[in-house]
PDB file of N, CA, C and O in Angstrom:
ATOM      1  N   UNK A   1      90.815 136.732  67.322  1.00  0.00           N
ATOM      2  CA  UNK A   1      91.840 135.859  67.872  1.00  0.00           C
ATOM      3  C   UNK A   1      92.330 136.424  69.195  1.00  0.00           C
ATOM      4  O   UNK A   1      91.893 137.540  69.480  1.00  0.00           O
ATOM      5  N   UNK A   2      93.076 135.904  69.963  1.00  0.00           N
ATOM      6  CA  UNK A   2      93.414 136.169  71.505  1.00  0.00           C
ATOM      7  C   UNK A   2      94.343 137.233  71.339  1.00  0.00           C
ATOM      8  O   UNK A   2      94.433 138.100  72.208  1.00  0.00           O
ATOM      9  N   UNK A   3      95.249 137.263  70.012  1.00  0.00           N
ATOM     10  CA  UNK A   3      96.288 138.178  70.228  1.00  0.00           C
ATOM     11  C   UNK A   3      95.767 139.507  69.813  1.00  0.00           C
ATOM     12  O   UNK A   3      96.192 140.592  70.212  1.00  0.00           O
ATOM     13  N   UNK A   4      94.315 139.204  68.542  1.00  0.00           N
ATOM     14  CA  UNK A   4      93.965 140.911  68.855  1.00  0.00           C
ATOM     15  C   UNK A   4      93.373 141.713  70.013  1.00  0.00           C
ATOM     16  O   UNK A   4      93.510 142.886  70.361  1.00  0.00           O
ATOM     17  N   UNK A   5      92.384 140.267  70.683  1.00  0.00           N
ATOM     18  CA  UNK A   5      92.078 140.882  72.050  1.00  0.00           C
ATOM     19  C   UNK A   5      92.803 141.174  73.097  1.00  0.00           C
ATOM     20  O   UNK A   5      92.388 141.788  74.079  1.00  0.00           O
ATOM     21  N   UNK A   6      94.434 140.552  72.866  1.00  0.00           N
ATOM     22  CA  UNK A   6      95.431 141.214  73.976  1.00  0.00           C
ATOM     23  C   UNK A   6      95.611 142.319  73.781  1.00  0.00           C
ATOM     24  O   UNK A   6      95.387 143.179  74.633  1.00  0.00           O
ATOM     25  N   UNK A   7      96.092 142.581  72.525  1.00  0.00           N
ATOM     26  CA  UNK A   7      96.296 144.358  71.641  1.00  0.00           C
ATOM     27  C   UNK A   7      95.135 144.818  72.442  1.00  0.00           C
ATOM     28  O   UNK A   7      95.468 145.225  73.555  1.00  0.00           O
ATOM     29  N   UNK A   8      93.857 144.867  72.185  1.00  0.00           N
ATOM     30  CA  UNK A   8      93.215 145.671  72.283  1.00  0.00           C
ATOM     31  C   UNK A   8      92.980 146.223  73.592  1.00  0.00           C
ATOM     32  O   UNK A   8      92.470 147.333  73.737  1.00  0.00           O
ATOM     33  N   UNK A   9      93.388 145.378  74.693  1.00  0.00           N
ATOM     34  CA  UNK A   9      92.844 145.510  75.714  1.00  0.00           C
ATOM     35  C   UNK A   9      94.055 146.056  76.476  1.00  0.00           C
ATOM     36  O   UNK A   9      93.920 146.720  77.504  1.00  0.00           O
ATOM     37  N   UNK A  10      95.203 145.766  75.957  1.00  0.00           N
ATOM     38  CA  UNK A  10      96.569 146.750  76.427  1.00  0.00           C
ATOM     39  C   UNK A  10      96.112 147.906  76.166  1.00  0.00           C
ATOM     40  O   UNK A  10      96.031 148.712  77.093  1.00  0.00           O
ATOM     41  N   UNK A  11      95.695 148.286  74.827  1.00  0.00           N
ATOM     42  CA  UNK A  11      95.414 149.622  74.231  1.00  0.00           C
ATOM     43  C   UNK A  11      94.658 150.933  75.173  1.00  0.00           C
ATOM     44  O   UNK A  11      94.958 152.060  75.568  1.00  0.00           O
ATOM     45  N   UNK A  12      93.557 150.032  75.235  1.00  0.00           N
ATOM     46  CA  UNK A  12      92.414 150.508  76.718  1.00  0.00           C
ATOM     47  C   UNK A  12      93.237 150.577  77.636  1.00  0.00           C
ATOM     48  O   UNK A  12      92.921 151.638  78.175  1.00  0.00           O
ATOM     49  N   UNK A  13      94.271 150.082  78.312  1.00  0.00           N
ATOM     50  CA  UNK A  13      94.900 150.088  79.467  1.00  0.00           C
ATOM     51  C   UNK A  13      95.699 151.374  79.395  1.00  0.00           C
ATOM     52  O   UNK A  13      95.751 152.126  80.368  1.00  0.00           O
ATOM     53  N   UNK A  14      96.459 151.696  78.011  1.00  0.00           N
ATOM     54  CA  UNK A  14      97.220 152.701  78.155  1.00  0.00           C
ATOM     55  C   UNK A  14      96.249 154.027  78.514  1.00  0.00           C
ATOM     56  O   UNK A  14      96.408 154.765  79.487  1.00  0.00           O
ATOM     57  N   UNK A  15      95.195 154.148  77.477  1.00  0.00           N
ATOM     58  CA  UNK A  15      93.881 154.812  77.645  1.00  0.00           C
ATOM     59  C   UNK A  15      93.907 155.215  79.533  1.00  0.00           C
ATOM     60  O   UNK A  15      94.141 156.232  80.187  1.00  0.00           O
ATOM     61  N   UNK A  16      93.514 153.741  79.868  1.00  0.00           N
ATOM     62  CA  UNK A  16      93.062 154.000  81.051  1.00  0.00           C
ATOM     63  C   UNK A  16      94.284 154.875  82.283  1.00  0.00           C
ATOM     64  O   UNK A  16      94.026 155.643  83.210  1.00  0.00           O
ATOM     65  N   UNK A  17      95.486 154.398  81.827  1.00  0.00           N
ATOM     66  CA  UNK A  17      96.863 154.857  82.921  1.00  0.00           C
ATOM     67  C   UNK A  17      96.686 156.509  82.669  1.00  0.00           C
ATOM     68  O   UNK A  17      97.014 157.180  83.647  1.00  0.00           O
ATOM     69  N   UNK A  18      96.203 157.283  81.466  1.00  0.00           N
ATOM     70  CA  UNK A  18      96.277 157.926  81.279  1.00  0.00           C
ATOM     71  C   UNK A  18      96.572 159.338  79.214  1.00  0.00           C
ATOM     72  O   UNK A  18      96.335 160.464  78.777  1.00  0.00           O
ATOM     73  N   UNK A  19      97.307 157.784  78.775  1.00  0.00           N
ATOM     74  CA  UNK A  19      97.317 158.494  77.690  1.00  0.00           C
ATOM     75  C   UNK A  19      96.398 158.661  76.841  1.00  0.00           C
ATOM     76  O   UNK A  19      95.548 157.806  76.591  1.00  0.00           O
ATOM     77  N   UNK A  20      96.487 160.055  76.174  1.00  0.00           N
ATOM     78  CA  UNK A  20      95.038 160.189  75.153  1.00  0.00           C
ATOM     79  C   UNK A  20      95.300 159.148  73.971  1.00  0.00           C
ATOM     80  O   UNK A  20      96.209 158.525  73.422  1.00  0.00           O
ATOM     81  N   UNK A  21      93.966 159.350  73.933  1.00  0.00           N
ATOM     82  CA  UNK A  21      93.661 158.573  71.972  1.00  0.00           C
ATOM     83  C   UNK A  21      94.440 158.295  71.140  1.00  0.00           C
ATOM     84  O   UNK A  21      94.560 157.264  70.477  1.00  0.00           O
ATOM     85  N   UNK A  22      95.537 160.088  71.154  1.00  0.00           N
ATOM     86  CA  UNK A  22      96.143 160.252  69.897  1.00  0.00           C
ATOM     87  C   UNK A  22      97.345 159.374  70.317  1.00  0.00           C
ATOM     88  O   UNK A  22      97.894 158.788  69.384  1.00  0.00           O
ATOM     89  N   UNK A  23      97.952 159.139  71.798  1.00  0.00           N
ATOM     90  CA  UNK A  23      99.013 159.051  71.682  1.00  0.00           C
ATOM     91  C   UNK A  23      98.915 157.578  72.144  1.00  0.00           C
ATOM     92  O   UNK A  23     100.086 157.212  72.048  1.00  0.00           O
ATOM     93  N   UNK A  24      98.123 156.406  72.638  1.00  0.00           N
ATOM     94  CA  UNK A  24      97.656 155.437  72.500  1.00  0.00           C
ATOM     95  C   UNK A  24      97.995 154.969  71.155  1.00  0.00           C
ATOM     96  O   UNK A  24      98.913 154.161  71.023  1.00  0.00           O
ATOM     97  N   UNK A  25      97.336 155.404  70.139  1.00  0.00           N
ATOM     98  CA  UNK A  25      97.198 155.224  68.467  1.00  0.00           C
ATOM     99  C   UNK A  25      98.529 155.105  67.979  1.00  0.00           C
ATOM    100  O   UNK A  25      98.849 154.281  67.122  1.00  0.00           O
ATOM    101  N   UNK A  26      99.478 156.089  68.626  1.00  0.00           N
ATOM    102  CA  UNK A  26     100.364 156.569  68.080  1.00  0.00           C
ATOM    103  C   UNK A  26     101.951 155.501  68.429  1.00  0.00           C
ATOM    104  O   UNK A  26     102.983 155.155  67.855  1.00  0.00           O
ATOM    105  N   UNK A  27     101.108 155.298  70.008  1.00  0.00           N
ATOM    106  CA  UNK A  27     102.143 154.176  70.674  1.00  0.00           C
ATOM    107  C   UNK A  27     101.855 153.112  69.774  1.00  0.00           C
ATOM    108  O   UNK A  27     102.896 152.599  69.366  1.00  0.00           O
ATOM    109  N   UNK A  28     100.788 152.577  69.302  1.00  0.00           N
ATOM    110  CA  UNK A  28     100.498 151.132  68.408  1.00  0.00           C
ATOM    111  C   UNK A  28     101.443 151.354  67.262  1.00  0.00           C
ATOM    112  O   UNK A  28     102.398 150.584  67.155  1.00  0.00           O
ATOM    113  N   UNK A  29     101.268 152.385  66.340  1.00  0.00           N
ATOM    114  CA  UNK A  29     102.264 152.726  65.127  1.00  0.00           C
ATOM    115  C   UNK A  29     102.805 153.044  65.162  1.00  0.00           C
ATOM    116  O   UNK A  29     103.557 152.211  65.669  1.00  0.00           O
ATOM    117  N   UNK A  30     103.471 154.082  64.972  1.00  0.00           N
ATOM    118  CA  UNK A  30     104.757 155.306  65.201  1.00  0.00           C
ATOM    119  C   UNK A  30     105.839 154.833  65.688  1.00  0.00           C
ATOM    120  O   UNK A  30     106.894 154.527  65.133  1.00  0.00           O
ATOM    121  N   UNK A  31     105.362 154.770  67.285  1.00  0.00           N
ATOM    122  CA  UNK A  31     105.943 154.715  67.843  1.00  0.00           C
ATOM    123  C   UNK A  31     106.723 153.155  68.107  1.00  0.00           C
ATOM    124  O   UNK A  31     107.673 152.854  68.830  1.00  0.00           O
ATOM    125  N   UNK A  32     105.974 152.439  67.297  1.00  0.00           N
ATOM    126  CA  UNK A  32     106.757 150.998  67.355  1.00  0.00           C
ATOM    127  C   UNK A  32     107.506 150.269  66.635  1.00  0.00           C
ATOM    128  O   UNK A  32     108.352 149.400  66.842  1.00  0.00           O
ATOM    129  N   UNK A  33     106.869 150.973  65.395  1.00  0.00           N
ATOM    130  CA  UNK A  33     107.511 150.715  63.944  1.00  0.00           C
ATOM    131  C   UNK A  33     109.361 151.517  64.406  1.00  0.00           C
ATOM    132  O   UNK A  33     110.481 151.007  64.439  1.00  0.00           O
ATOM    133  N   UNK A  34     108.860 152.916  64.680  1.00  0.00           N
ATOM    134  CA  UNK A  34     110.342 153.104  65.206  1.00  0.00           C
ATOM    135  C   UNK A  34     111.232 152.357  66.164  1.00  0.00           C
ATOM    136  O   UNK A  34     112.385 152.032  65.881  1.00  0.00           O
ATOM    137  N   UNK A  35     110.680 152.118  67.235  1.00  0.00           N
ATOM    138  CA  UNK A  35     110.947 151.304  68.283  1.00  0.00           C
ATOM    139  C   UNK A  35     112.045 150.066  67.703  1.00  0.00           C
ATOM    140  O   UNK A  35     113.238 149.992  67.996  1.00  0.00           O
ATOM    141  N   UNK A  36     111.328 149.192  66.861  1.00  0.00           N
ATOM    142  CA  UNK A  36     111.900 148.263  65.907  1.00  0.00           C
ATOM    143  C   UNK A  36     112.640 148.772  64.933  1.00  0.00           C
ATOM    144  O   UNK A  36     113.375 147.893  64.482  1.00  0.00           O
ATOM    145  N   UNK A  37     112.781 149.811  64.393  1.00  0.00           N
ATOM    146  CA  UNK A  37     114.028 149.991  63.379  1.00  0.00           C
ATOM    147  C   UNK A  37     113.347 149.953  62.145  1.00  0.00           C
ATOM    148  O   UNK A  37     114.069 149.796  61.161  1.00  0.00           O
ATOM    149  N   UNK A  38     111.766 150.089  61.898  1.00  0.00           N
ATOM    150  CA  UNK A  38     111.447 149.857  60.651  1.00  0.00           C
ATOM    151  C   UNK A  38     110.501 151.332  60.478  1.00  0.00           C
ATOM    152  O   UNK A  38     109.623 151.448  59.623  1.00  0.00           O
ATOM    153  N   UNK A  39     110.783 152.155  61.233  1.00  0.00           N
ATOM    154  CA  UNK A  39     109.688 153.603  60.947  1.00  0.00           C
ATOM    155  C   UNK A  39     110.222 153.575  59.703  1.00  0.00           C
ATOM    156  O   UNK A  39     109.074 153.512  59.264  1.00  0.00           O
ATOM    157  N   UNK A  40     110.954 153.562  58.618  1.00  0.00           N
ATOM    158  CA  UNK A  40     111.337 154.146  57.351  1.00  0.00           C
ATOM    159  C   UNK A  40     109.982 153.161  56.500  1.00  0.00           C
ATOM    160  O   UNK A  40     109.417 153.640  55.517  1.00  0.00           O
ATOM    161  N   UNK A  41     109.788 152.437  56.788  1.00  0.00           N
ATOM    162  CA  UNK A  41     108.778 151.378  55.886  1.00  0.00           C
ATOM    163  C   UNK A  41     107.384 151.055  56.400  1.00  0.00           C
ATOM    164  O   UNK A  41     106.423 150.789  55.678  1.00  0.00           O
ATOM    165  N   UNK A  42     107.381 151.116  57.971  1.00  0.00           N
ATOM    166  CA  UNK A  42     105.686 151.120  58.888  1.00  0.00           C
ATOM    167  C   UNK A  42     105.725 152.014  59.381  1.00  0.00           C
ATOM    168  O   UNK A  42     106.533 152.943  59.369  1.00  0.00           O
ATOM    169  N   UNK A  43     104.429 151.749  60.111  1.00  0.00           N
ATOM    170  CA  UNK A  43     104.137 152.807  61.277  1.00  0.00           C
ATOM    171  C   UNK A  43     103.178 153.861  61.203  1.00  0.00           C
ATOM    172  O   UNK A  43     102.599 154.394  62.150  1.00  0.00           O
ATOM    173  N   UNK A  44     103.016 154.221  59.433  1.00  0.00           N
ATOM    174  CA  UNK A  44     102.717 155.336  59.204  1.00  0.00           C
ATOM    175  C   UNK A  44     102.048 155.123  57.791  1.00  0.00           C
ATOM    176  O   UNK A  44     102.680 154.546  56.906  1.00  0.00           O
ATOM    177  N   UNK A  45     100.736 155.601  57.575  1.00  0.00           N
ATOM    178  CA  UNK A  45     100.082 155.607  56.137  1.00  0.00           C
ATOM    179  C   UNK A  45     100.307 156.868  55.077  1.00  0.00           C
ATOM    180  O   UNK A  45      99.662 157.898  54.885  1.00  0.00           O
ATOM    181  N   UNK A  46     101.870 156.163  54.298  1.00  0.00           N
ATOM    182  CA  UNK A  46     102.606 157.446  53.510  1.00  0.00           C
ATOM    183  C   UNK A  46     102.803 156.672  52.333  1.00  0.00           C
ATOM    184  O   UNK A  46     102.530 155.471  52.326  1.00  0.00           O
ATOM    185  N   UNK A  47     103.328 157.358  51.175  1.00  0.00           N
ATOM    186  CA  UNK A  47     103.485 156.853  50.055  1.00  0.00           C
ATOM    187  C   UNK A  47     105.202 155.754  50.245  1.00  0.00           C
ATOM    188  O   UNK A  47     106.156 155.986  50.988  1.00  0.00           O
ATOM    189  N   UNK A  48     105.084 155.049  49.641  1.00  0.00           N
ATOM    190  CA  UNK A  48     105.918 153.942  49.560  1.00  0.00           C
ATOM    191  C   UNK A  48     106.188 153.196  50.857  1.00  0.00           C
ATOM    192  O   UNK A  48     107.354 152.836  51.019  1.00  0.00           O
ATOM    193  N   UNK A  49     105.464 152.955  51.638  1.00  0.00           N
ATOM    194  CA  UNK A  49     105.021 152.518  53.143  1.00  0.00           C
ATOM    195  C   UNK A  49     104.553 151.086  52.745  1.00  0.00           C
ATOM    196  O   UNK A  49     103.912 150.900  51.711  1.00  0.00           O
ATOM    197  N   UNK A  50     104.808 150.330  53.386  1.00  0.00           N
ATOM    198  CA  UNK A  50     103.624 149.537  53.658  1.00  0.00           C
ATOM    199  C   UNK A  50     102.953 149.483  54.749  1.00  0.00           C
ATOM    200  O   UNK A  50     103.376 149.761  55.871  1.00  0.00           O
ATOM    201  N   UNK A  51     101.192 148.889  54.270  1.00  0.00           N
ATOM    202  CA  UNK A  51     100.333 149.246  55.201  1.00  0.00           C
ATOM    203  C   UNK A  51      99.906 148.144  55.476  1.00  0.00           C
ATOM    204  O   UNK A  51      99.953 147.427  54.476  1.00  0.00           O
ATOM    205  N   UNK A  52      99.463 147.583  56.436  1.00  0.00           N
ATOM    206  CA  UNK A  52      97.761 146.716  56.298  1.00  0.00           C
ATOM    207  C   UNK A  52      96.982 147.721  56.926  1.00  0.00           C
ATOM    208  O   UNK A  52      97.568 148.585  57.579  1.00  0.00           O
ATOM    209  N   UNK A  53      95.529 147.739  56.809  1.00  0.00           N
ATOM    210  CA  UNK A  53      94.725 148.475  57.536  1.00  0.00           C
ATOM    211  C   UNK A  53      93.634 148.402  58.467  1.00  0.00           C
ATOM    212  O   UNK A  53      93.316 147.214  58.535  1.00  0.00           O
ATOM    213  N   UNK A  54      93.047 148.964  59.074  1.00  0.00           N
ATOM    214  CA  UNK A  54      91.827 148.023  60.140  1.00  0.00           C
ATOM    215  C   UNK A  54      90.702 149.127  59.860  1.00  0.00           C
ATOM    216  O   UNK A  54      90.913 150.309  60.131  1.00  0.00           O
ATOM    217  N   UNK A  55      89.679 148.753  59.389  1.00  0.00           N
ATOM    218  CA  UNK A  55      88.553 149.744  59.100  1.00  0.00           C
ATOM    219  C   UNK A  55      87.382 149.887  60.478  1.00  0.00           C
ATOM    220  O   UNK A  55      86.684 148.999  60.969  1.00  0.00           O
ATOM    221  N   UNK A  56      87.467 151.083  60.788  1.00  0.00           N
ATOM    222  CA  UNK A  56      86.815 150.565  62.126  1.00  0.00           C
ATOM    223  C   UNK A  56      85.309 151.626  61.984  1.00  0.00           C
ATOM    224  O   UNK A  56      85.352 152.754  61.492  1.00  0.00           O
ATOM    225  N   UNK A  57      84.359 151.141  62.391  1.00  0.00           N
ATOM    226  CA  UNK A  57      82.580 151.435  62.483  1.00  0.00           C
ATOM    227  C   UNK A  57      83.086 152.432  63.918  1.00  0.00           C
ATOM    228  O   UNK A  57      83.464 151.833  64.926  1.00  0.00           O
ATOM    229  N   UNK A  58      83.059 153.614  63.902  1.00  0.00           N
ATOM    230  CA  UNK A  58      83.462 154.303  65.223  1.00  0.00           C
ATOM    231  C   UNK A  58      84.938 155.513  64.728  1.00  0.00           C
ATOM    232  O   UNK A  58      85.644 155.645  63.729  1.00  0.00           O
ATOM    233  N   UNK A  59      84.814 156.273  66.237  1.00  0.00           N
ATOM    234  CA  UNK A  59      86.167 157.210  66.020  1.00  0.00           C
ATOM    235  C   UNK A  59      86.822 156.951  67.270  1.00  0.00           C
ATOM    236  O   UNK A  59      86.429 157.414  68.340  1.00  0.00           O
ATOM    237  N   UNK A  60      88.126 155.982  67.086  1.00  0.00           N
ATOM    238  CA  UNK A  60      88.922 155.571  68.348  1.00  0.00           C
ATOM    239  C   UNK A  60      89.604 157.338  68.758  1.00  0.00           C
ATOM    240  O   UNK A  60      90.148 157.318  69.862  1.00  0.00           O
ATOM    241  N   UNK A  61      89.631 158.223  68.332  1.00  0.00           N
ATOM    242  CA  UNK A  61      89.491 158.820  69.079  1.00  0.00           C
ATOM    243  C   UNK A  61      89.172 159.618  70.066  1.00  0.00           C
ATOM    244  O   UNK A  61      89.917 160.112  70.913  1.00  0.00           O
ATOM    245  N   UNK A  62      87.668 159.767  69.886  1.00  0.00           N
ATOM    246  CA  UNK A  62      86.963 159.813  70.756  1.00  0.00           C
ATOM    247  C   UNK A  62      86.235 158.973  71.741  1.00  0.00           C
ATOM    248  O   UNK A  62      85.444 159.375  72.595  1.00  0.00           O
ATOM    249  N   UNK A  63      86.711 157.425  71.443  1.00  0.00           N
ATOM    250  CA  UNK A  63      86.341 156.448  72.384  1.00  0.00           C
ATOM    251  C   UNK A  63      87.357 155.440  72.119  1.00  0.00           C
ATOM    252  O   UNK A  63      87.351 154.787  71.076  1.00  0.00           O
ATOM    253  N   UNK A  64      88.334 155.279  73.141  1.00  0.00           N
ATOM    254  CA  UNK A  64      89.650 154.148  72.775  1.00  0.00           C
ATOM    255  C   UNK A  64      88.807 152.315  71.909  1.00  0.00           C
ATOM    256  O   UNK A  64      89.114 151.472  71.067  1.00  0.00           O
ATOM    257  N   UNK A  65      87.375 152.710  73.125  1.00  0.00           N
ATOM    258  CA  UNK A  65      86.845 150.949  73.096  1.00  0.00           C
ATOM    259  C   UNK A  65      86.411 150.830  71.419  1.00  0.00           C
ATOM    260  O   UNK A  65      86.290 149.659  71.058  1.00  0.00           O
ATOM    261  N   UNK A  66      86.161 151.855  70.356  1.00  0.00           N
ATOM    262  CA  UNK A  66      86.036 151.888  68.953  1.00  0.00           C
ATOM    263  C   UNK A  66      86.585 150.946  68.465  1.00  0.00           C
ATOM    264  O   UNK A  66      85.941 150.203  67.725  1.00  0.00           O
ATOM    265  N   UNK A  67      88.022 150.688  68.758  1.00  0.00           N
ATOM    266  CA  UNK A  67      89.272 149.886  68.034  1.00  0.00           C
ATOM    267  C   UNK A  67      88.152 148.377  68.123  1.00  0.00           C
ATOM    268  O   UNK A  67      88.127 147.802  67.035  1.00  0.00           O
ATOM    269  N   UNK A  68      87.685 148.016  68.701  1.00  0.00           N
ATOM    270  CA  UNK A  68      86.481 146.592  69.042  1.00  0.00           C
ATOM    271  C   UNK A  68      85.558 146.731  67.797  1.00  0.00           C
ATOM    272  O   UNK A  68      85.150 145.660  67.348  1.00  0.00           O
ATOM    273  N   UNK A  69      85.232 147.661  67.276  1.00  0.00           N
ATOM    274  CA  UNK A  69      84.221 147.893  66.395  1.00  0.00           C
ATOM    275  C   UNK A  69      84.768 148.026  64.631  1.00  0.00           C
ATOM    276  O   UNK A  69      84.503 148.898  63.803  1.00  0.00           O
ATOM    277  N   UNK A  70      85.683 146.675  64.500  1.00  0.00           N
ATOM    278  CA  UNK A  70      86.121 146.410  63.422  1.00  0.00           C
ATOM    279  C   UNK A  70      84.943 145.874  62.404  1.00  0.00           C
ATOM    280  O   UNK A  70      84.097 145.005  62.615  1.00  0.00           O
ATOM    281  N   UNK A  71      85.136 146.567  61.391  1.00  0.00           N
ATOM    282  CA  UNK A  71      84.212 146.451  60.000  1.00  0.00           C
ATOM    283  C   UNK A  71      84.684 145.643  59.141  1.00  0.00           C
ATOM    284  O   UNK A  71      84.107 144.672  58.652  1.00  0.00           O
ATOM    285  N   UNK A  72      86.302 146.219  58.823  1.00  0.00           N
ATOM    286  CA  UNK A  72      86.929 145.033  58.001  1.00  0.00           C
ATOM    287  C   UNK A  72      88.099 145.720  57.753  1.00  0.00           C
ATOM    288  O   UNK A  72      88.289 146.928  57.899  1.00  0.00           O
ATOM    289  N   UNK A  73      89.279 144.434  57.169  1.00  0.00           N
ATOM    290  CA  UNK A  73      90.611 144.572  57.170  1.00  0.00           C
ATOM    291  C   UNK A  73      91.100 144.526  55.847  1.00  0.00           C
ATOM    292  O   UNK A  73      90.628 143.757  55.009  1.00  0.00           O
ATOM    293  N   UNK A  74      92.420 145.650  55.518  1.00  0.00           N
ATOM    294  CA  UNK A  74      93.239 145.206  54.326  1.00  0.00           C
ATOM    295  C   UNK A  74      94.574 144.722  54.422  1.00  0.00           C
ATOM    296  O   UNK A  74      95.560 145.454  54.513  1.00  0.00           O
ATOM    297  N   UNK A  75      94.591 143.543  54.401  1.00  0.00           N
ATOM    298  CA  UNK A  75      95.919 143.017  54.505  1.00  0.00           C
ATOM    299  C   UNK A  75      96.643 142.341  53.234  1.00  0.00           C
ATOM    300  O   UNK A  75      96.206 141.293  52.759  1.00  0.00           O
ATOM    301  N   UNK A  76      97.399 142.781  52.882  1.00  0.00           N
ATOM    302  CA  UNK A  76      98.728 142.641  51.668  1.00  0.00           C
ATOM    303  C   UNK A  76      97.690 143.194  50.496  1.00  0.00           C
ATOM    304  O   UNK A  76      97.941 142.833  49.347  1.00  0.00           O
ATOM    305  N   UNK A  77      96.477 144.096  50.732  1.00  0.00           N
ATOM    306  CA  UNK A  77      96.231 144.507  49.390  1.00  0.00           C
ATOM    307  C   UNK A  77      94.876 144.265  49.064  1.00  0.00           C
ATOM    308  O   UNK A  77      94.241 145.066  48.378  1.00  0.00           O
ATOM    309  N   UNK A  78      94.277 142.988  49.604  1.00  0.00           N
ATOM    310  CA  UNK A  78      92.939 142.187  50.202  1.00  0.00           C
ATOM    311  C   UNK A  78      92.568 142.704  51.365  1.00  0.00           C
ATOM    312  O   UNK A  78      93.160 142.926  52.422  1.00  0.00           O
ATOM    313  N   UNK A  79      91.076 142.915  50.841  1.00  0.00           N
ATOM    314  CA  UNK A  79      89.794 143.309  51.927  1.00  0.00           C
ATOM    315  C   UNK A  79      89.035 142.416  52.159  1.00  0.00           C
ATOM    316  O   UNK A  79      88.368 141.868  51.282  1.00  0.00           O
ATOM    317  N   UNK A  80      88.996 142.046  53.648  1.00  0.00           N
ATOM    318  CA  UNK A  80      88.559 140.967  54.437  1.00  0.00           C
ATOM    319  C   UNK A  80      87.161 142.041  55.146  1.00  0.00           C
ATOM    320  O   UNK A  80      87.200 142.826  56.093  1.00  0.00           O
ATOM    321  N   UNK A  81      86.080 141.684  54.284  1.00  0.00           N
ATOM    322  CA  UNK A  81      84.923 141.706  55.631  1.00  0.00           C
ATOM    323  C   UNK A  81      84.732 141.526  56.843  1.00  0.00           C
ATOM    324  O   UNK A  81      84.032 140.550  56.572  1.00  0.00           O
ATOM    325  N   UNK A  82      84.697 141.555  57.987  1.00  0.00           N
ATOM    326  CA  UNK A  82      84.144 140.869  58.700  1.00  0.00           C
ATOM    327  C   UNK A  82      83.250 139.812  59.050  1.00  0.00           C
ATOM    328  O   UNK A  82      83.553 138.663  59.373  1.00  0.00           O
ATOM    329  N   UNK A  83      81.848 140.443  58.930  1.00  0.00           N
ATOM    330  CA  UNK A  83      80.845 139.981  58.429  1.00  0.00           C
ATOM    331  C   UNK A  83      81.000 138.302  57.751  1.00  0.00           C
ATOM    332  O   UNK A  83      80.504 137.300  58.267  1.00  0.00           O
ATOM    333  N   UNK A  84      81.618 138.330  56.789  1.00  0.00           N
ATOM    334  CA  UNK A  84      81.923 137.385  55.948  1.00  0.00           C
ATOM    335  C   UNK A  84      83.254 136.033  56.588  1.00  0.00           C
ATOM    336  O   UNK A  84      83.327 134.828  56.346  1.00  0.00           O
ATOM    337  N   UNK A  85      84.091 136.903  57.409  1.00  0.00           N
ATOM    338  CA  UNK A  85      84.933 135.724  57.959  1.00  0.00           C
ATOM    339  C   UNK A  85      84.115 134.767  59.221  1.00  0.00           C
ATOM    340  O   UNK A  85      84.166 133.561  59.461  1.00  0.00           O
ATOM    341  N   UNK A  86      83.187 136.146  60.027  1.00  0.00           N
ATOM    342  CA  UNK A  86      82.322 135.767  61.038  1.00  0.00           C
ATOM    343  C   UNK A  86      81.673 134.368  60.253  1.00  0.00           C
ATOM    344  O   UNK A  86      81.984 133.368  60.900  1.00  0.00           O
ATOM    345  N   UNK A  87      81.131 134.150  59.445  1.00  0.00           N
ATOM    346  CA  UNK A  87      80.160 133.182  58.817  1.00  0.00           C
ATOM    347  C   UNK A  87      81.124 132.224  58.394  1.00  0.00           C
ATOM    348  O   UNK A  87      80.558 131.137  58.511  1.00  0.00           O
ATOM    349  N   UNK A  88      82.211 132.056  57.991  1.00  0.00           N
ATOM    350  CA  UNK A  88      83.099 131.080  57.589  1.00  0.00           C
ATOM    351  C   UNK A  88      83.623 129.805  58.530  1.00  0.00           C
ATOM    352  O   UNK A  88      84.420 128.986  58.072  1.00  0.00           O
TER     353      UNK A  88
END
């Protein structure tokens, strides 16, 4: 969808201005979930958290453009293939 390719391509941008991997990654979660007032519940994959997750074919930290190389998603608990939505 357009809004993950906006994410993603901000993401690369921060990449590109200068920040590393970790702190790119960190600006997406951490740092936003706090930002918003909800670090106590996102942001972060901890016990009594909630998560969704993005399974990615690659190590975004060693290459920001990885985050593109989505395999598949868990959202509210459900694992979404890729593969499988691609064909739908």
């Amino acid at each position: 969808n357009p809004y993950g390719l906006a994410l993603l391509m901000e993401l690369e941008n921060y990449a590109s201005g200068g920040l590393t991997p970790v702190e790119v990654l960190r600006t997406a979660t951490t740092v936003s979930a706090e930002a918003l007032g909800a670090g106590a519940d996102l942001g972060s994959i901890e016990p009594g958290k909630l998560a969704d997750l993005v399974v990615i074919d690659g190590n975004p930290l060693a290459n920001i453009k990885d985050l593109r190389r989505v395999k598949r998603v868990v959202k509210d608990g459900q694992v979404f293939e890729l593969d499988a939505l691609l064909r739908r």
